[in-house]
LOTOR-245570 format. One record per residue (C-alpha): residue in three letters; residue number from 1; x, y, z. Coordinates in Angstrom, 3 decimals, padded with zeros to 6 digits. Layout:
aa | i | xx | yy | zz
Ala | NUM | X | Y | Z $
...
//
This chain:
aa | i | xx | yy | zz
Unk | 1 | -023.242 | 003.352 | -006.594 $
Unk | 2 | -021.211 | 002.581 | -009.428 $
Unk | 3 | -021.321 | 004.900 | -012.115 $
Unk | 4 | -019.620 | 002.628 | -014.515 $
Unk | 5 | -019.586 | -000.998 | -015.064 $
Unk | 6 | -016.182 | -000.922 | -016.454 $
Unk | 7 | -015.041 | 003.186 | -017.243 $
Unk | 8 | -012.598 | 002.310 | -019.565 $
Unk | 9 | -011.628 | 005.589 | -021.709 $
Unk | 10 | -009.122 | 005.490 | -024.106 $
Unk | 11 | -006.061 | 007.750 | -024.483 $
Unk | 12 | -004.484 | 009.063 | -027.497 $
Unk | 13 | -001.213 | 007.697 | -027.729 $
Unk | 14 | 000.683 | 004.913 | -026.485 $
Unk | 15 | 002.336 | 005.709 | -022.755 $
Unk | 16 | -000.866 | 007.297 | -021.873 $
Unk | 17 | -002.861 | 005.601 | -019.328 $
Unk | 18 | -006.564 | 004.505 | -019.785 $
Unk | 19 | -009.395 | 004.645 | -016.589 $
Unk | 20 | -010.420 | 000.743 | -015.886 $
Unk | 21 | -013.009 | 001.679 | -012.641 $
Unk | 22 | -010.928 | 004.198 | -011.913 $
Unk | 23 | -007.474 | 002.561 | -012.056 $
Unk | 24 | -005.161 | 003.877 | -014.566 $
Unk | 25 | -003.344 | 001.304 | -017.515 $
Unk | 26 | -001.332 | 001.586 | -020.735 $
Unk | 27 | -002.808 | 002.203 | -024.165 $
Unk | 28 | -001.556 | 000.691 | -027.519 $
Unk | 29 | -000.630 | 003.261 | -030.464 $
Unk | 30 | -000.576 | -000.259 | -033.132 $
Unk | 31 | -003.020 | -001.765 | -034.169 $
Unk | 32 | -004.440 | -005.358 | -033.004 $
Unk | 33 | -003.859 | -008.150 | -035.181 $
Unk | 34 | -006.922 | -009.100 | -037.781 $
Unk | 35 | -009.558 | -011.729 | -036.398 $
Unk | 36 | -010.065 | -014.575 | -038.478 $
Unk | 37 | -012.946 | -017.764 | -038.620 $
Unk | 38 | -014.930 | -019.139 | -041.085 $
Unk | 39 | -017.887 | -017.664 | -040.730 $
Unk | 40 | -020.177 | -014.720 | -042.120 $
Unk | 41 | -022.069 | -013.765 | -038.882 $
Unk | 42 | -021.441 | -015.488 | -035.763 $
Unk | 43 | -024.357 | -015.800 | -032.918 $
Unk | 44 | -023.059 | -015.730 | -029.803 $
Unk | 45 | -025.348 | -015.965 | -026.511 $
Unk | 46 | -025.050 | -013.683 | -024.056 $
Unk | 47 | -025.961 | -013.379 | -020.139 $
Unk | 48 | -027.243 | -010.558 | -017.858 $
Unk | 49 | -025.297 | -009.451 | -014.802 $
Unk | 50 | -027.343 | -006.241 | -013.841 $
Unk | 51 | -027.117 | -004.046 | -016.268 $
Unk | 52 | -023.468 | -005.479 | -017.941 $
Unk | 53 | -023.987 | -007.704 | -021.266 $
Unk | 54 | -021.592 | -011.002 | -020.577 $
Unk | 55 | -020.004 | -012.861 | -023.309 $
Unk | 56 | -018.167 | -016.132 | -022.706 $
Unk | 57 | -014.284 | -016.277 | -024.159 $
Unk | 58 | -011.678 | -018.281 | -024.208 $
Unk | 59 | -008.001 | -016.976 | -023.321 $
Unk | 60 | -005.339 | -019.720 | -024.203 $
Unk | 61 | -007.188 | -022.361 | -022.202 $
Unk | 62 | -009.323 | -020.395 | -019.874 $
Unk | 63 | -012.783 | -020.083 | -021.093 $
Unk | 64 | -015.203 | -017.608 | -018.949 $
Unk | 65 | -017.035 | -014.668 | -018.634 $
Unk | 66 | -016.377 | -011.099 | -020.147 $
Unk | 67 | -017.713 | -007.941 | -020.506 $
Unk | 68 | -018.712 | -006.236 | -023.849 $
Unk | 69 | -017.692 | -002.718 | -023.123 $
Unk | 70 | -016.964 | -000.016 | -025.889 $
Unk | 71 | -015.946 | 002.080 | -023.663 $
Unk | 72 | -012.584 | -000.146 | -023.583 $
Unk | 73 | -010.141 | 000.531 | -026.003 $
Unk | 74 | -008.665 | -003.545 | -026.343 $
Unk | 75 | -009.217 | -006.736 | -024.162 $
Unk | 76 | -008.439 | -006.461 | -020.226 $
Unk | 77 | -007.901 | -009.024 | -018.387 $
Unk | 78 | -008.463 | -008.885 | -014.721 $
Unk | 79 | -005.438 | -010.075 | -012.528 $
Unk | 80 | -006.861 | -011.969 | -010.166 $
Unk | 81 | -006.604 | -015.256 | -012.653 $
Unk | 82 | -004.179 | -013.956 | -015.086 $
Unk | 83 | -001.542 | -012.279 | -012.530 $
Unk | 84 | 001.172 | -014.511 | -013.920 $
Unk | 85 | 001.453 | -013.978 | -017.606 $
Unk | 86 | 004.012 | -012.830 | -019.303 $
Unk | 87 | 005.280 | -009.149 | -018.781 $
Unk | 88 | 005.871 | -006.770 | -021.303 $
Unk | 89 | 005.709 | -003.462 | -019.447 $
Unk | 90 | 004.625 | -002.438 | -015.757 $
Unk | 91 | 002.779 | 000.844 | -015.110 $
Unk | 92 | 002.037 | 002.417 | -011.910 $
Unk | 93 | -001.762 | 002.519 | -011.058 $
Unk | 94 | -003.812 | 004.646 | -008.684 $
Unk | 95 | -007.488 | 004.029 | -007.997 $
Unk | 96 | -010.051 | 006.871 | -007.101 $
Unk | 97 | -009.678 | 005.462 | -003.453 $
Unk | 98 | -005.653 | 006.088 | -003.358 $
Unk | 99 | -004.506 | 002.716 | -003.203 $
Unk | 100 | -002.003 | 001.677 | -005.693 $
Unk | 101 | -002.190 | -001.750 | -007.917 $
Unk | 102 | 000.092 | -003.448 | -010.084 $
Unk | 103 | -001.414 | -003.256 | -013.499 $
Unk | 104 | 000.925 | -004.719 | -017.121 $
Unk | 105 | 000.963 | -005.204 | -020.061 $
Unk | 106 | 000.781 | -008.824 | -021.500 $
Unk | 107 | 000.550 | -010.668 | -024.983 $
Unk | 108 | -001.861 | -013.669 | -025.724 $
Unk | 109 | -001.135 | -016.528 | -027.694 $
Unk | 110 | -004.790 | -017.308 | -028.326 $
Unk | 111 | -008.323 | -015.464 | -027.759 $
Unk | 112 | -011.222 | -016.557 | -029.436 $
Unk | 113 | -014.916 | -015.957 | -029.478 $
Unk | 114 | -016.639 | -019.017 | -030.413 $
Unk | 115 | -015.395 | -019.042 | -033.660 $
Unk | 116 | -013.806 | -015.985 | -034.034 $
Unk | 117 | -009.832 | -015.977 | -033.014 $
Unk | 118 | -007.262 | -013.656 | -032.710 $
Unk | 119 | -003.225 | -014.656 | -032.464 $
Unk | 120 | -000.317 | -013.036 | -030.593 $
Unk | 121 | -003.494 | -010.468 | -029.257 $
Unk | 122 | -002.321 | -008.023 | -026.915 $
Unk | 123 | -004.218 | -006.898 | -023.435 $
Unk | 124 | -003.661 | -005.074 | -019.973 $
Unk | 125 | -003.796 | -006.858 | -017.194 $
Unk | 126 | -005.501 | -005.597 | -014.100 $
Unk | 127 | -007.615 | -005.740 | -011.049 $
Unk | 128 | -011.099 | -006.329 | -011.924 $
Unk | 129 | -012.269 | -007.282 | -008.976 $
Unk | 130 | -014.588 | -004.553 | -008.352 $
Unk | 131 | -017.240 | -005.245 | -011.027 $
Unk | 132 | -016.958 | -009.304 | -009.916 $
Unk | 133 | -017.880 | -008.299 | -006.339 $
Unk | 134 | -020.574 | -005.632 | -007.145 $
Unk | 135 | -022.245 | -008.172 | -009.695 $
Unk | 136 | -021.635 | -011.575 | -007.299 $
Unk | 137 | -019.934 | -013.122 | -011.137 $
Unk | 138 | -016.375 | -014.147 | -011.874 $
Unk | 139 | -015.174 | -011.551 | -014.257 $
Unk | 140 | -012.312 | -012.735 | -016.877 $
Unk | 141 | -011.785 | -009.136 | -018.439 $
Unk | 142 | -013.478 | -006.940 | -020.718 $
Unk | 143 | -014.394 | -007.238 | -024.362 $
Unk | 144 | -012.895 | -003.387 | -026.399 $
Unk | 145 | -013.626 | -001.758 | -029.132 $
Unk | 146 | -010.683 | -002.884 | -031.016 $
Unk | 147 | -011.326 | -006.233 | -030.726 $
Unk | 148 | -014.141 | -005.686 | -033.838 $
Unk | 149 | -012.612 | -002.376 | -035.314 $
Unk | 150 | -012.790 | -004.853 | -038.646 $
Unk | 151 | -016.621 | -006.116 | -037.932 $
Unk | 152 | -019.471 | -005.204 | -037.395 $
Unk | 153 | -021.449 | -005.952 | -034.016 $
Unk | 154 | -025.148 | -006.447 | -033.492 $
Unk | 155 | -026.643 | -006.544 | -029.783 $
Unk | 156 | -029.466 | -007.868 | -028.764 $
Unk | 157 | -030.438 | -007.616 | -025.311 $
Unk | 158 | -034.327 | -008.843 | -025.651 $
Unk | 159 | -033.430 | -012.143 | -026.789 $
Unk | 160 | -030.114 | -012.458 | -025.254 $
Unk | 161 | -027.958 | -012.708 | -028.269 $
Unk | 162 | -024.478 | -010.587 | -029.948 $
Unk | 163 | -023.887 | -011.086 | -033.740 $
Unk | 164 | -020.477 | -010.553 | -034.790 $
Unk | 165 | -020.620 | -009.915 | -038.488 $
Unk | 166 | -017.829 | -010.185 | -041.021 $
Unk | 167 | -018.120 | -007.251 | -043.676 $
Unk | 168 | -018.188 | -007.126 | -047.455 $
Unk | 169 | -015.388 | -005.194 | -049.739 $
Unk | 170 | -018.232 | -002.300 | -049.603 $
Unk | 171 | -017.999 | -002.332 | -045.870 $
Unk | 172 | -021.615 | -003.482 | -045.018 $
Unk | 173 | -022.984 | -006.502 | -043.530 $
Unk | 174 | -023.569 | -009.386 | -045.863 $
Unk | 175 | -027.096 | -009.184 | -047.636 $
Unk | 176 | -027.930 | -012.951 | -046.130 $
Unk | 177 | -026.572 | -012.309 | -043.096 $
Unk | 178 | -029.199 | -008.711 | -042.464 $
Unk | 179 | -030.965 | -009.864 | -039.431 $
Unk | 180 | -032.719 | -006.602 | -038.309 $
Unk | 181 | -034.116 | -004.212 | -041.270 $
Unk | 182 | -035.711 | -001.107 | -041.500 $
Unk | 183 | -033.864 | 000.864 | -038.387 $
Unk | 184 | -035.983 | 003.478 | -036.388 $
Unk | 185 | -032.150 | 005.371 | -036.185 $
Unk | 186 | -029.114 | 005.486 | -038.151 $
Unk | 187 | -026.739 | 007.619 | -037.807 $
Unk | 188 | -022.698 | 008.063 | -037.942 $
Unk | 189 | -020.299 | 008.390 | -035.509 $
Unk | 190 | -016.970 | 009.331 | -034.670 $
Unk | 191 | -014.198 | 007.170 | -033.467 $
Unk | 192 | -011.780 | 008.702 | -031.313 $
Unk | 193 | -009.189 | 007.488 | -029.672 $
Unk | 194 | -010.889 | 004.132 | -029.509 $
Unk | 195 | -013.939 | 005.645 | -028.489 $
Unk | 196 | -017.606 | 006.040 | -030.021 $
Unk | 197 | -018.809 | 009.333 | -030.052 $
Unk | 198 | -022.479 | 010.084 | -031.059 $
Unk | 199 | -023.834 | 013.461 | -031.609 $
Unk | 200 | -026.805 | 014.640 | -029.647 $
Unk | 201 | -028.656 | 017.434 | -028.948 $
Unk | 202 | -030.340 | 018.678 | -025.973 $
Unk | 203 | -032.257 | 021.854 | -025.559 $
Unk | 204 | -030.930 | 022.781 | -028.854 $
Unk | 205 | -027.791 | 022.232 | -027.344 $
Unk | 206 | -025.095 | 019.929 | -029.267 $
Unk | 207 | -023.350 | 017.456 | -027.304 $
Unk | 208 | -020.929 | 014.780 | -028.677 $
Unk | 209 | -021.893 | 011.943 | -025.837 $
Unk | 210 | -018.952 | 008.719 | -025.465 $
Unk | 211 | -021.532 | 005.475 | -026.218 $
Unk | 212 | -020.555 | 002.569 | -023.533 $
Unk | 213 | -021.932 | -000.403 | -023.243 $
Unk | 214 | -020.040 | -000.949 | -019.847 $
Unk | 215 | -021.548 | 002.268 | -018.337 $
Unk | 216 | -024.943 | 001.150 | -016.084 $
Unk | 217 | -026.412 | 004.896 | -016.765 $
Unk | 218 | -026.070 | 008.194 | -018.829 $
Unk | 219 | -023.927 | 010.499 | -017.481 $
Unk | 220 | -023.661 | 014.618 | -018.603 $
Unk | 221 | -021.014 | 016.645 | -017.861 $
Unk | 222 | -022.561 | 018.781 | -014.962 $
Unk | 223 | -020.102 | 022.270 | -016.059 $
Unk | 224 | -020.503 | 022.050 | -019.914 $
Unk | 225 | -024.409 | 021.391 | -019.344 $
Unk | 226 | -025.548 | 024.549 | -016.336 $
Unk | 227 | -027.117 | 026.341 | -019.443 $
Unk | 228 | -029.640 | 023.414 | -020.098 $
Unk | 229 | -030.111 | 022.252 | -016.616 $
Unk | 230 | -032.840 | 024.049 | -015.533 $
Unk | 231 | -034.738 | 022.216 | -018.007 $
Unk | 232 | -034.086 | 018.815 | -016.027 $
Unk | 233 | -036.105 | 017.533 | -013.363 $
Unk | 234 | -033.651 | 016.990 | -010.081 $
Unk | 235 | -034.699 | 013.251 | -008.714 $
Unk | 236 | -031.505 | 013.141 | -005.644 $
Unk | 237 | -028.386 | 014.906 | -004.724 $
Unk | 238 | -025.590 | 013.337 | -003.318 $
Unk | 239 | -021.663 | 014.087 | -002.456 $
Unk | 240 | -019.203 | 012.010 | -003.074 $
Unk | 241 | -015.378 | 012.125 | -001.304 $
Unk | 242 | -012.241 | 011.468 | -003.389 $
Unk | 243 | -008.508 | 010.820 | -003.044 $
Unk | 244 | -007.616 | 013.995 | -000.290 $
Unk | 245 | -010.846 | 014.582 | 001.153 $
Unk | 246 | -011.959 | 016.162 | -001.948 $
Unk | 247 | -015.950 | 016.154 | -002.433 $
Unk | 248 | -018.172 | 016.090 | -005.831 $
Unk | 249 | -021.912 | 016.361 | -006.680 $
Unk | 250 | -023.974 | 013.925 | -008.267 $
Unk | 251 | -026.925 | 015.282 | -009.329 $
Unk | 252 | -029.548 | 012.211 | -010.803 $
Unk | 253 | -032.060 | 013.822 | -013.217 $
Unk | 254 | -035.160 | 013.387 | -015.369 $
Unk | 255 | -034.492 | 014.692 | -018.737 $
Unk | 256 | -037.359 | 014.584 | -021.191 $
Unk | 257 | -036.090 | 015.225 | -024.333 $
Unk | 258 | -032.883 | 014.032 | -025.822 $
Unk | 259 | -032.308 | 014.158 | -029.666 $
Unk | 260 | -029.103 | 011.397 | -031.188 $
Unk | 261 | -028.811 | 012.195 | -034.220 $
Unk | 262 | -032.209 | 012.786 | -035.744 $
Unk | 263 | -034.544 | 010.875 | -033.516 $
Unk | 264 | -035.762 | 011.784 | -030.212 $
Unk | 265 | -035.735 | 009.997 | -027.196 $
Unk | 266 | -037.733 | 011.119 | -024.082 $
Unk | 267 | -038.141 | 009.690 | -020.481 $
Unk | 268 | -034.478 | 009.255 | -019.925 $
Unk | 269 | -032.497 | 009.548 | -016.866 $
Unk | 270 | -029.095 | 010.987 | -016.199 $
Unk | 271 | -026.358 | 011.657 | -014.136 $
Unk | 272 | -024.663 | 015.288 | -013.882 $
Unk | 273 | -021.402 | 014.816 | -012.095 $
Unk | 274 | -017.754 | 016.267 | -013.187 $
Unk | 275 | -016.523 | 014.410 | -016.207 $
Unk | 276 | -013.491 | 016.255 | -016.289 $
Unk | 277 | -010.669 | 013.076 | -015.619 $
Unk | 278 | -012.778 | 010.908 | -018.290 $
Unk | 279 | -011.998 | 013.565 | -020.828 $
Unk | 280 | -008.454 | 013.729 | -019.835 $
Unk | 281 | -008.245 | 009.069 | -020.120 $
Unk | 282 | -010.081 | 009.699 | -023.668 $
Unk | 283 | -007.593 | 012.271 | -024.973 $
Unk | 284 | -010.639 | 014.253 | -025.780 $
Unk | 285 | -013.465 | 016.560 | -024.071 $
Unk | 286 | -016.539 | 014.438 | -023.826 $
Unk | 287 | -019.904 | 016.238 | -022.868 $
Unk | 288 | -021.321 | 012.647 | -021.681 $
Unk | 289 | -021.988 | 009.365 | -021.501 $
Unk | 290 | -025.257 | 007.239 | -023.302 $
Unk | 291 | -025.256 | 004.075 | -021.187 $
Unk | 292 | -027.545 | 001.263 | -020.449 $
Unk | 293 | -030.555 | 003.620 | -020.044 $
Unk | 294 | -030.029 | 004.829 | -023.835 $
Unk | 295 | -029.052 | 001.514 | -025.446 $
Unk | 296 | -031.789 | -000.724 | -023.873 $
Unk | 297 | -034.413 | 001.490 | -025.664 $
Unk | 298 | -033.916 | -001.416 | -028.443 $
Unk | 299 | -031.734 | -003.451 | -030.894 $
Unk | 300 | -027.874 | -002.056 | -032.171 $
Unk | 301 | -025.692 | -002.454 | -034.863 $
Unk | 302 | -022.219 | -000.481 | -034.686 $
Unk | 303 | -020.272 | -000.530 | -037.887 $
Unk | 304 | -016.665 | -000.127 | -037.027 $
Unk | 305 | -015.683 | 000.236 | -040.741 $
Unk | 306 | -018.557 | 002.317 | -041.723 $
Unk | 307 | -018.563 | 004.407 | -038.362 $
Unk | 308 | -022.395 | 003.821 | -038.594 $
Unk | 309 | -024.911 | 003.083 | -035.606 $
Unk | 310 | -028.027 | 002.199 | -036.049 $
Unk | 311 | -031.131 | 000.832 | -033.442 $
Unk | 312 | -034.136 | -001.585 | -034.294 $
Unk | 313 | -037.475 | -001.614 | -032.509 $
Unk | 314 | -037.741 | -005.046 | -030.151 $
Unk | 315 | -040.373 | -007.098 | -032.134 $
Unk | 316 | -043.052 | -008.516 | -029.799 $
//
């Protein structure tokens, strides 16, 4: 099973390494050059593959498929099509299975989003390969959070559709351009490290969960969360071997109740395993993960500028 689409976790300064599936890359301390376009909101369509949300870019002149993940810190490319670009740095890599891939750092001339584009836009380069062949789709790279740390982002999944909104001098979404109104959650959030972090509670327990829209399920830390276990209802068990014969639980779980911010949200369904080496790749402890099973509950807007997230009830 794989736990996450894409696992990218960001680090907190530059010469760190981030956690792409498990291999380890670079992170950048500067920031990425503004996006420009004439628009106000863009709509761009999106596909399906499983539970990843697929959004067609254009590198240079190589136009195909990416994944929106914000639990990537900047764009990835995957070196299987982009092996030969320029090199700025090398870094070693090692993948949970032990073998060792050749992973850079790279600058691109040109990226663009229909009509969004970015110049001279840096990236890591990397094998991907892993989420093409466990979702049967070519895979260019993946779509990061700082790719829209100046927008504002609105996901649809119902209807199949991402709106990349340009913000006003207040920081909010242009009045013309308000699609979804009267959110059944809002709340702020804190960005760290490249990273969304959303405060929830369980059990009266406060967690600050990472929100990734390239992880296929929620994940909880299984140490930092023994005091409110017993409150979960145990689905599986399983054991997984690492790099030395090492073995792990994976406890999958029913969890009734869980409170983001101010608004409950019951029925979900978790995954208690050690999240010990994400917390190391984000340069920060994180308690868990709110994945696909928390952010298909309805329609999202993340405010980069704002640090605001809010959800929308589908309309029928």
């Amino acid at each position: 099973m794989i736990l996450l689409a894409a696992g990218v976790q960001a680090s907190a300064h530059a010469g760190h390494k981030v956690n792409i599936g498990g291999v380890y890359i670079s992170t950048f301390d500067d920031p990425d050059p503004d996006p420009y376009g004439e628009f106000s909101t863009l709509i761009v369509p999106i596909k399906r593959a499983g539970n990843l949300i697929i959004v067609e870019a254009k590198v240079d002149s190589i136009v195909g498929n990416f994944v929106l993940d914000t639990g990537a810190p900047h764009l990835v490319l995957n070196a299987t099509y982009f092996r030969d670009m320029p090199q700025i740095a090398n870094h070693e890599s090692g993948g949970v299975n032990g073998e060792v891939a050749n992973t850079f750092s790279t600058e691109v001339l040109n990226f663009s989003i229909l009509d969004l584009y970015y110049k001279r836009l840096r990236a890591d380069v990397t094998d991907l390969s892993a989420i093409e062949n466990g979702r049967n789709i070519k895979i260019l790279g993946l779509l990061g959070t700082r790719l829209f740390a100046k927008l504002a982002i609105t996901v649809d999944i119902f209807n199949n559709m991402l709106y990349i909104h340009k913000l006003n001098s207040n920081g909010d979404i242009n009045e013309a351009d308000v699609t979804f109104r009267q959110p059944f959650m809002k709340t702020g959030f804190k960005l760290l490290n490249d990273v969304i972090f959303l405060k929830t509670t369980i059990n009266n327990n406060i967690l600050w969960m990472a929100f990734d829209t390239g992880a296929e399920t929620n994940l909880l830390d299984y140490r930092r969360s023994k005091k409110i276990i017993q409150n979960f209802e145990v689905l599986s068990t399983s054991k997984l071997t690492g790099v030395g014969g090492s073995a792990f639980e994976i406890i999958y779980a029913k969890l009734d109740k869980l409170m983001v911010g101010e608004n409950l949200f019951t029925k979900n369904q978790v995954v208690l395993t050690s999240l010990d080496n994400m917390g190391r790749a984000y340069g920060h402890t994180v308690d868990g993960i709110l994945g696909y099973d928390f952010f298909m509950r309805g329609i999202f807007t993340i405010n980069f500028v704002k640090k605001e997230f809010a959800m929308y009830t589908y309309k029928v």
